[in-house]
N, C-alpha and C positions, 0 to 999 in steps of 0.2 A: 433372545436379546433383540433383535430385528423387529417382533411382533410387538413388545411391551415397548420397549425407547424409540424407534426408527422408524416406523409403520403412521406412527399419529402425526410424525413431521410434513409426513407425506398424504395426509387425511384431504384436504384442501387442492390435491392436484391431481385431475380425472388423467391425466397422462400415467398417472407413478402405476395406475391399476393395483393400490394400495400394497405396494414394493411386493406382489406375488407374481410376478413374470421373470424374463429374463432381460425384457428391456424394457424400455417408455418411452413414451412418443411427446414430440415436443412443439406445438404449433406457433408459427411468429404470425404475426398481422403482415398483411401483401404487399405491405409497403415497406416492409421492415425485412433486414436480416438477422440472423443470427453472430452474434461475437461469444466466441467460446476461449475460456483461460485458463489455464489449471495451475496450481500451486501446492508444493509439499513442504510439508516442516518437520522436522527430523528429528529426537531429543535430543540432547545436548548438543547441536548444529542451530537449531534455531528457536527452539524453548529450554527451560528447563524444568527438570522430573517433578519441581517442588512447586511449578506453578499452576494454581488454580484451574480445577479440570473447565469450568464453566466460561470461566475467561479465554481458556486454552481453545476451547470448540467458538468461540468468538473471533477469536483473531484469526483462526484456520480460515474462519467460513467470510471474514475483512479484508486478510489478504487480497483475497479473489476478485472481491466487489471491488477493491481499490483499482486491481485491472481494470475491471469493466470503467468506472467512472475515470480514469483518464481515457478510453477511447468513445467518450461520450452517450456509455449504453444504459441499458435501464435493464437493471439486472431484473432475472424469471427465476432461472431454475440451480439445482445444482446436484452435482452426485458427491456420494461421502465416500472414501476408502481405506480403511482402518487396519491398519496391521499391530497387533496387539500383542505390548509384551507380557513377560509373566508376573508383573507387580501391578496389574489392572484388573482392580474387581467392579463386582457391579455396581459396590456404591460411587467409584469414579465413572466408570459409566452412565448413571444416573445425572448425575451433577454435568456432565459432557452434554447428554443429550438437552438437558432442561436450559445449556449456554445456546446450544441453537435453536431453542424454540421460541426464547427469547430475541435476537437474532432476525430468528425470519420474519416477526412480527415486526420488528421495527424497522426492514428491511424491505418489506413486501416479496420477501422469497419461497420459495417451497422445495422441499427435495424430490426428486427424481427416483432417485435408486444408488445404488453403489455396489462394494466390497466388503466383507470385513474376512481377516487371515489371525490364526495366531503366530508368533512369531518368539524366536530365543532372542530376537537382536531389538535396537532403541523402539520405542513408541513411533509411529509415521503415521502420519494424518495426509491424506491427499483429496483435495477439494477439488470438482472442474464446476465452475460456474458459467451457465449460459446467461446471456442477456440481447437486448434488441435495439437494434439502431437505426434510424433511416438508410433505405439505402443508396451504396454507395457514400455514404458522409463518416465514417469512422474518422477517429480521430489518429493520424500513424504517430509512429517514430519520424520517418522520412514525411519531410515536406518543413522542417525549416531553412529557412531562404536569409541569404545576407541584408545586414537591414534590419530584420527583425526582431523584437525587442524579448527576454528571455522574463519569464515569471515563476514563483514560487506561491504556493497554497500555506499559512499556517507558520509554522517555528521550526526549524532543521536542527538534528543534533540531540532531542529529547528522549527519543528512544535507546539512543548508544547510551546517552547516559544513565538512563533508568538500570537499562545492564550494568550497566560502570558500579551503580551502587548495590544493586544484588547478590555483585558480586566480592563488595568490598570495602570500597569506594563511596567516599562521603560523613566519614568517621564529623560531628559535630553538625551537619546540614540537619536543617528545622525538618520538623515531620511534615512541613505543607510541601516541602518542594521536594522531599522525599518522596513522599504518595504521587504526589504529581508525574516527574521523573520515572518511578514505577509504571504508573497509568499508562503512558504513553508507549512504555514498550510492550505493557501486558496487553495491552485494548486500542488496537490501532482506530483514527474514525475515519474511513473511508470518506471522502468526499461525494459521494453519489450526486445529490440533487447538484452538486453544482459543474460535477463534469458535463452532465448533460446541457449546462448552457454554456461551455466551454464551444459548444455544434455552431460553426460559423463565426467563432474567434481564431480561435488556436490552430496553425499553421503545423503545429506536430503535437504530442504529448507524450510523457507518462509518469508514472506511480514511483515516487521515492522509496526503491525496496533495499537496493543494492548499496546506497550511499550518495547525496545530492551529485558529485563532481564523478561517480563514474555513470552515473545513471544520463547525465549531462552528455556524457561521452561515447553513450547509446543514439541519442539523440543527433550530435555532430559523424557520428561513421556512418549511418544509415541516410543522411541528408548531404553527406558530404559538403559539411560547412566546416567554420573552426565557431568556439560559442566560449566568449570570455566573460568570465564571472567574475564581478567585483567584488573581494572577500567583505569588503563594509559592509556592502549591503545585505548580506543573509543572513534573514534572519533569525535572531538564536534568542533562546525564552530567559527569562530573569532566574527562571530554577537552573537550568544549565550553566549560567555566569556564576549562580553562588556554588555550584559543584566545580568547575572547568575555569573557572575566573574569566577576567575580561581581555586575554590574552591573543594575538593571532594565532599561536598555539590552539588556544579554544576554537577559532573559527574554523582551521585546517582538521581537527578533530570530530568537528560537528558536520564541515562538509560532507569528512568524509564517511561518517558512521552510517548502521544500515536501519533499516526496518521503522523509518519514519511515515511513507506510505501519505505522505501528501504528493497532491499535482504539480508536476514541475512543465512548463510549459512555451512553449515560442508565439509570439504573435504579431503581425504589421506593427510596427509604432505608430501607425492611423488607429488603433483600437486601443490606445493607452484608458480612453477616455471610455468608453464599452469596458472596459475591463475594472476601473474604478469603481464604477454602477455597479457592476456583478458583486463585488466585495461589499460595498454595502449592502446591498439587498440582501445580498446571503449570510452577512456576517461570520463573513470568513476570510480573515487576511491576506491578502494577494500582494506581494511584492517584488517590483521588477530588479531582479541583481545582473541583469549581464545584457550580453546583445548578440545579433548571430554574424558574423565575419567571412569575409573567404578566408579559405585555410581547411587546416583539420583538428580533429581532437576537442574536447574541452579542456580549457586554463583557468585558474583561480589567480586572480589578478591583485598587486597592491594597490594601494593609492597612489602610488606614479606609474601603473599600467605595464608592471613588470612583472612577469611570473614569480607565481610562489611556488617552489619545491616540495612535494609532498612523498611522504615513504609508499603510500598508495591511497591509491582513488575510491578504494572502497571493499566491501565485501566480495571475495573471489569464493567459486564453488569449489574450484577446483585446485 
Protein backbone atom coordinates (compact mmCIF):
# COMPACT_ATOMS: atom_id res chain seq x y z
CA UNK A 1 0.00 0.00 0.00
CA UNK A 2 2.83 2.58 0.96
CA UNK A 3 4.84 1.63 -2.35
CA UNK A 4 1.92 1.79 -4.92
CA UNK A 5 -0.40 4.98 -3.17
CA UNK A 6 2.09 6.84 -0.57
CA UNK A 7 5.79 6.51 -2.04
CA UNK A 8 4.92 8.65 -5.46
CA UNK A 9 3.38 11.50 -3.05
CA UNK A 10 6.68 11.73 -1.78
CA UNK A 11 8.59 11.23 -5.29
CA UNK A 12 9.47 15.26 -5.46
CA UNK A 13 10.94 15.33 -1.89
CA UNK A 14 14.75 14.16 -1.49
CA UNK A 15 14.05 14.39 2.38
CA UNK A 16 11.08 11.67 2.28
CA UNK A 17 14.23 9.23 0.95
CA UNK A 18 11.41 7.83 -1.00
CA UNK A 19 9.33 6.92 2.55
CA UNK A 20 12.02 3.82 2.98
CA UNK A 21 13.62 5.08 6.29
CA UNK A 22 12.39 5.56 9.49
CA UNK A 23 12.67 9.21 9.35
CA UNK A 24 13.16 12.58 7.02
CA UNK A 25 14.86 15.29 7.13
CA UNK A 26 13.40 18.53 6.74
CA UNK A 27 15.45 21.82 5.63
CA UNK A 28 14.02 25.59 6.05
CA UNK A 29 15.90 28.41 4.42
CA UNK A 30 18.36 30.50 7.29
CA UNK A 31 16.17 32.98 7.47
CA UNK A 32 13.22 31.01 8.18
CA UNK A 33 11.75 28.82 10.88
CA UNK A 34 9.89 26.06 11.04
CA UNK A 35 5.88 26.19 12.17
CA UNK A 36 4.64 22.81 12.85
CA UNK A 37 0.60 21.86 13.29
CA UNK A 38 -1.12 18.82 13.39
CA UNK A 39 -4.76 17.94 13.15
CA UNK A 40 -6.98 14.78 13.52
CA UNK A 41 -10.42 13.95 12.18
CA UNK A 42 -12.14 11.13 13.60
CA UNK A 43 -15.32 9.36 11.84
CA UNK A 44 -18.35 10.29 12.89
CA UNK A 45 -16.61 13.29 15.19
CA UNK A 46 -15.55 15.15 12.44
CA UNK A 47 -16.58 13.50 8.95
CA UNK A 48 -18.80 11.16 7.90
CA UNK A 49 -18.31 7.28 6.60
CA UNK A 50 -20.24 8.24 3.56
CA UNK A 51 -18.11 11.16 2.53
CA UNK A 52 -16.10 11.11 -0.47
CA UNK A 53 -12.70 9.24 0.19
CA UNK A 54 -10.87 12.06 -2.10
CA UNK A 55 -12.44 14.93 -0.71
CA UNK A 56 -12.03 13.31 2.81
CA UNK A 57 -7.92 13.20 2.06
CA UNK A 58 -8.47 16.93 1.05
CA UNK A 59 -9.78 18.42 3.97
CA UNK A 60 -7.50 16.23 6.40
CA UNK A 61 -4.54 17.51 4.35
CA UNK A 62 -6.77 21.70 4.58
CA UNK A 63 -7.34 21.54 7.78
CA UNK A 64 -3.62 21.74 8.55
CA UNK A 65 -2.69 24.40 5.86
CA UNK A 66 -5.56 26.44 7.32
CA UNK A 67 -3.18 26.42 10.47
CA UNK A 68 -0.25 27.26 8.72
CA UNK A 69 -1.95 30.30 6.88
CA UNK A 70 -3.36 31.92 9.79
CA UNK A 71 0.17 32.08 11.31
CA UNK A 72 1.41 33.42 8.24
CA UNK A 73 3.61 30.31 6.90
CA UNK A 74 4.10 28.97 3.71
CA UNK A 75 3.32 25.50 4.06
CA UNK A 76 6.42 22.43 2.84
CA UNK A 77 5.83 19.28 4.11
CA UNK A 78 3.71 16.95 5.85
CA UNK A 79 3.28 13.49 7.54
CA UNK A 80 0.12 11.20 6.88
CA UNK A 81 -1.09 8.87 9.88
CA UNK A 82 -3.78 6.50 9.01
CA UNK A 83 -5.48 4.22 11.46
CA UNK A 84 -7.68 2.09 9.26
CA UNK A 85 -10.89 0.40 9.88
CA UNK A 86 -12.38 -2.65 8.61
CA UNK A 87 -14.60 -1.20 5.91
CA UNK A 88 -11.65 0.38 3.97
CA UNK A 89 -10.44 -1.20 0.86
CA UNK A 90 -8.07 -0.45 -1.61
CA UNK A 91 -10.24 1.09 -3.92
CA UNK A 92 -11.05 3.85 -1.06
CA UNK A 93 -7.59 3.90 -0.61
CA UNK A 94 -7.07 4.71 -4.06
CA UNK A 95 -9.46 7.44 -4.45
CA UNK A 96 -7.89 8.94 -0.74
CA UNK A 97 -4.57 8.95 -2.13
CA UNK A 98 -5.30 10.51 -5.65
CA UNK A 99 -7.44 13.51 -3.11
CA UNK A 100 -3.74 14.32 -2.00
CA UNK A 101 -2.07 14.22 -4.94
CA UNK A 102 -4.17 16.55 -6.17
CA UNK A 103 -3.76 18.58 -3.12
CA UNK A 104 -0.20 18.80 -3.08
CA UNK A 105 -0.21 20.02 -6.45
CA UNK A 106 -2.30 22.84 -5.98
CA UNK A 107 -0.70 23.34 -2.73
CA UNK A 108 2.88 23.19 -3.51
CA UNK A 109 3.26 20.39 -0.59
CA UNK A 110 4.92 16.99 -0.55
CA UNK A 111 4.79 14.35 1.93
CA UNK A 112 7.45 13.45 4.35
CA UNK A 113 6.57 9.97 5.82
CA UNK A 114 3.98 8.84 8.22
CA UNK A 115 2.03 5.86 9.94
CA UNK A 116 -0.49 3.59 8.73
CA UNK A 117 -2.25 0.92 11.94
CA UNK A 118 -5.15 -1.29 11.31
CA UNK A 119 -7.77 -0.60 13.62
CA UNK A 120 -11.44 -2.35 15.01
CA UNK A 121 -12.45 1.32 16.03
CA UNK A 122 -13.70 4.71 13.64
CA UNK A 123 -11.43 5.78 10.54
CA UNK A 124 -8.56 8.61 12.00
CA UNK A 125 -6.80 10.50 9.69
CA UNK A 126 -3.82 12.53 11.41
CA UNK A 127 -2.08 15.07 9.39
CA UNK A 128 1.20 17.25 10.93
CA UNK A 129 1.94 19.85 8.46
CA UNK A 130 5.27 21.82 8.53
CA UNK A 131 5.56 25.15 6.84
CA UNK A 132 8.18 28.35 6.96
CA UNK A 133 8.09 31.64 8.17
CA UNK A 134 10.29 34.49 8.76
CA UNK A 135 11.84 34.50 11.69
CA UNK A 136 10.64 35.39 14.62
CA UNK A 137 7.25 37.11 12.79
CA UNK A 138 4.66 34.23 13.21
CA UNK A 139 1.52 35.33 13.49
CA UNK A 140 0.14 34.29 17.44
CA UNK A 141 -2.95 34.03 19.23
CA UNK A 142 -1.59 36.42 21.97
CA UNK A 143 -0.91 39.89 20.80
CA UNK A 144 -4.27 41.50 20.28
CA UNK A 145 -4.23 44.83 22.03
CA UNK A 146 -7.19 47.10 23.00
CA UNK A 147 -8.03 49.30 20.26
CA UNK A 148 -7.71 46.92 17.68
CA UNK A 149 -9.93 46.51 15.15
CA UNK A 150 -11.34 42.47 14.82
CA UNK A 151 -11.41 40.79 11.02
CA UNK A 152 -12.97 37.87 9.39
CA UNK A 153 -11.90 36.09 5.88
CA UNK A 154 -14.91 34.87 3.72
CA UNK A 155 -18.74 33.70 5.01
CA UNK A 156 -19.08 32.20 8.65
CA UNK A 157 -21.60 29.47 9.33
CA UNK A 158 -21.50 27.57 5.73
CA UNK A 159 -19.91 24.69 6.84
CA UNK A 160 -22.39 23.88 9.94
CA UNK A 161 -24.72 24.18 7.56
CA UNK A 162 -23.57 22.03 4.84
CA UNK A 163 -23.73 19.32 8.00
CA UNK A 164 -27.16 20.74 8.99
CA UNK A 165 -28.26 19.44 5.45
CA UNK A 166 -26.37 16.05 5.34
CA UNK A 167 -27.76 15.41 7.90
CA UNK A 168 -31.40 16.34 7.25
CA UNK A 169 -31.91 19.52 7.15
CA UNK A 170 -32.99 21.64 4.14
CA UNK A 171 -36.13 19.50 3.03
CA UNK A 172 -37.01 22.16 -0.36
CA UNK A 173 -33.53 24.29 -0.57
CA UNK A 174 -32.37 24.55 -4.43
CA UNK A 175 -29.58 22.25 -5.49
CA UNK A 176 -27.34 25.43 -5.94
CA UNK A 177 -27.08 26.15 -2.33
CA UNK A 178 -27.37 22.67 -1.42
CA UNK A 179 -24.05 21.65 -3.22
CA UNK A 180 -22.68 24.91 -2.06
CA UNK A 181 -23.52 24.34 1.76
CA UNK A 182 -22.09 20.79 1.07
CA UNK A 183 -18.88 22.10 -0.48
CA UNK A 184 -17.96 24.04 2.28
CA UNK A 185 -18.02 21.53 4.88
CA UNK A 186 -16.72 18.65 2.52
CA UNK A 187 -13.65 20.99 1.07
CA UNK A 188 -12.56 23.58 3.21
CA UNK A 189 -10.15 26.53 1.22
CA UNK A 190 -7.60 27.36 3.29
CA UNK A 191 -6.44 30.68 2.82
CA UNK A 192 -2.77 30.17 2.23
CA UNK A 193 -1.57 33.01 -0.30
CA UNK A 194 -3.30 35.48 1.85
CA UNK A 195 -2.33 34.51 5.37
CA UNK A 196 1.12 35.03 4.28
CA UNK A 197 0.35 38.85 3.75
CA UNK A 198 -1.53 38.92 6.85
CA UNK A 199 2.89 39.18 8.05
CA UNK A 200 2.99 42.75 9.23
CA UNK A 201 -0.86 43.29 9.65
CA UNK A 202 -2.41 41.10 12.03
CA UNK A 203 -1.67 41.85 15.54
CA UNK A 204 -2.92 37.99 16.49
CA UNK A 205 -4.59 35.24 14.40
CA UNK A 206 -6.37 32.21 13.67
CA UNK A 207 -8.22 29.45 11.51
CA UNK A 208 -12.11 29.24 12.13
CA UNK A 209 -12.01 25.50 13.28
CA UNK A 210 -13.84 25.49 16.60
CA UNK A 211 -16.69 28.05 15.77
CA UNK A 212 -16.07 31.92 14.88
CA UNK A 213 -17.22 33.28 18.94
CA UNK A 214 -15.22 30.39 20.56
CA UNK A 215 -12.28 30.58 18.35
CA UNK A 216 -12.69 34.58 19.23
CA UNK A 217 -12.26 33.49 22.67
CA UNK A 218 -8.93 31.73 22.10
CA UNK A 219 -7.85 34.84 20.77
CA UNK A 220 -9.20 37.16 23.88
CA UNK A 221 -7.63 34.47 26.87
CA UNK A 222 -4.34 34.27 25.46
CA UNK A 223 -4.09 38.15 24.89
CA UNK A 224 -5.81 38.89 27.73
CA UNK A 225 -8.21 41.39 26.09
CA UNK A 226 -12.20 41.15 26.13
CA UNK A 227 -13.10 41.28 21.83
CA UNK A 228 -16.75 42.34 21.08
CA UNK A 229 -18.32 41.15 18.07
CA UNK A 230 -21.15 42.81 16.47
CA UNK A 231 -23.71 40.03 15.42
CA UNK A 232 -24.65 42.45 12.22
CA UNK A 233 -21.78 42.40 10.85
CA UNK A 234 -20.83 38.54 10.26
CA UNK A 235 -20.89 37.57 7.77
CA UNK A 236 -23.20 34.91 6.66
CA UNK A 237 -23.61 33.58 2.83
CA UNK A 238 -27.16 33.87 0.79
CA UNK A 239 -27.09 29.79 0.89
CA UNK A 240 -27.09 29.83 4.84
CA UNK A 241 -30.03 32.50 4.95
CA UNK A 242 -32.12 30.29 2.59
CA UNK A 243 -31.33 27.16 5.04
CA UNK A 244 -31.18 29.07 8.67
CA UNK A 245 -33.37 32.29 7.48
CA UNK A 246 -32.55 35.83 8.23
CA UNK A 247 -32.96 35.47 11.93
CA UNK A 248 -30.48 36.51 15.02
CA UNK A 249 -31.19 32.99 15.63
CA UNK A 250 -29.20 32.38 12.25
CA UNK A 251 -26.37 34.52 13.18
CA UNK A 252 -25.86 32.95 16.87
CA UNK A 253 -26.04 29.49 14.98
CA UNK A 254 -23.44 30.44 12.37
CA UNK A 255 -21.23 32.11 15.02
CA UNK A 256 -21.25 29.49 16.47
CA UNK A 257 -20.85 26.47 14.09
CA UNK A 258 -17.41 24.72 13.51
CA UNK A 259 -15.18 23.80 10.66
CA UNK A 260 -15.48 26.99 8.64
CA UNK A 261 -11.55 27.27 8.47
CA UNK A 262 -11.28 31.03 7.38
CA UNK A 263 -8.91 33.71 9.18
CA UNK A 264 -10.27 35.30 11.92
CA UNK A 265 -8.05 38.05 12.94
CA UNK A 266 -7.10 41.46 15.04
CA UNK A 267 -5.31 44.36 13.61
CA UNK A 268 -4.40 48.38 14.43
CA UNK A 269 -7.50 50.33 13.05
CA UNK A 270 -4.39 52.29 11.25
CA UNK A 271 -4.33 49.15 8.90
CA UNK A 272 -8.17 49.25 8.04
CA UNK A 273 -6.95 50.83 4.86
CA UNK A 274 -3.87 47.92 4.34
CA UNK A 275 -6.37 45.46 5.06
CA UNK A 276 -9.00 46.79 2.25
CA UNK A 277 -6.13 46.38 -0.46
CA UNK A 278 -5.36 42.77 0.61
CA UNK A 279 -9.18 41.94 -0.07
CA UNK A 280 -9.04 43.28 -3.18
CA UNK A 281 -6.07 42.05 -4.43
CA UNK A 282 -6.67 38.79 -3.30
CA UNK A 283 -10.30 38.60 -3.87
CA UNK A 284 -11.18 37.34 -0.71
CA UNK A 285 -13.72 38.97 1.62
CA UNK A 286 -12.38 40.43 4.61
CA UNK A 287 -14.75 41.92 6.96
CA UNK A 288 -14.28 43.81 10.13
CA UNK A 289 -17.17 42.63 12.88
CA UNK A 290 -15.73 43.61 16.29
CA UNK A 291 -13.00 45.45 18.12
CA UNK A 292 -10.43 44.46 20.86
CA UNK A 293 -11.49 46.02 24.56
CA UNK A 294 -10.07 45.62 27.94
CA UNK A 295 -11.72 43.04 29.68
CA UNK A 296 -12.00 39.27 29.03
CA UNK A 297 -13.59 36.70 27.03
CA UNK A 298 -15.31 37.08 23.56
CA UNK A 299 -19.21 38.72 23.27
CA UNK A 300 -21.43 38.62 20.54
CA UNK A 301 -23.01 41.80 20.64
CA UNK A 302 -26.61 43.46 19.43
CA UNK A 303 -27.20 46.51 17.77
CA UNK A 304 -27.49 48.47 21.26
CA UNK A 305 -24.06 46.87 22.30
CA UNK A 306 -25.76 44.30 24.70
CA UNK A 307 -24.73 40.79 24.85
CA UNK A 308 -26.33 38.22 23.25
CA UNK A 309 -26.91 34.88 25.12
CA UNK A 310 -25.57 31.84 23.55
CA UNK A 311 -26.17 27.99 24.63
CA UNK A 312 -22.46 27.73 23.61
CA UNK A 313 -19.53 29.13 21.78
CA UNK A 314 -18.79 26.41 19.73
CA UNK A 315 -17.52 22.92 19.12
CA UNK A 316 -16.11 21.31 22.48
CA UNK A 317 -13.68 18.17 22.19
CA UNK A 318 -14.45 17.12 25.20
Amino acid sequence: MIAKLFAPLAANNPGAHGLSDDAATVQAPSDSELVVTKDMLVEGVHFLRDDPPDLLAKKALRVNLSDLAAKGATPRNYLLGLSLAPWIGDEWLTHFAAGLAEDQKRFAVTLSGGDTTASSGPLTISITALGAVPLGRMIRRKGARPRDAVFVTGTIGDAGAGLAVLKGEGVGLSDFNRSALISRYQLPEPRVALGRKLLGIASSALDVSDGLLADLGHIAKVSEARIAIDAAKIPVSAATQALWGQSQETIIRAATSGDDYEIAFTAPASARTRVEELSKSSGVAITEIGRVEAGTGAHLLDEKGKPIAVPRTGFTHF
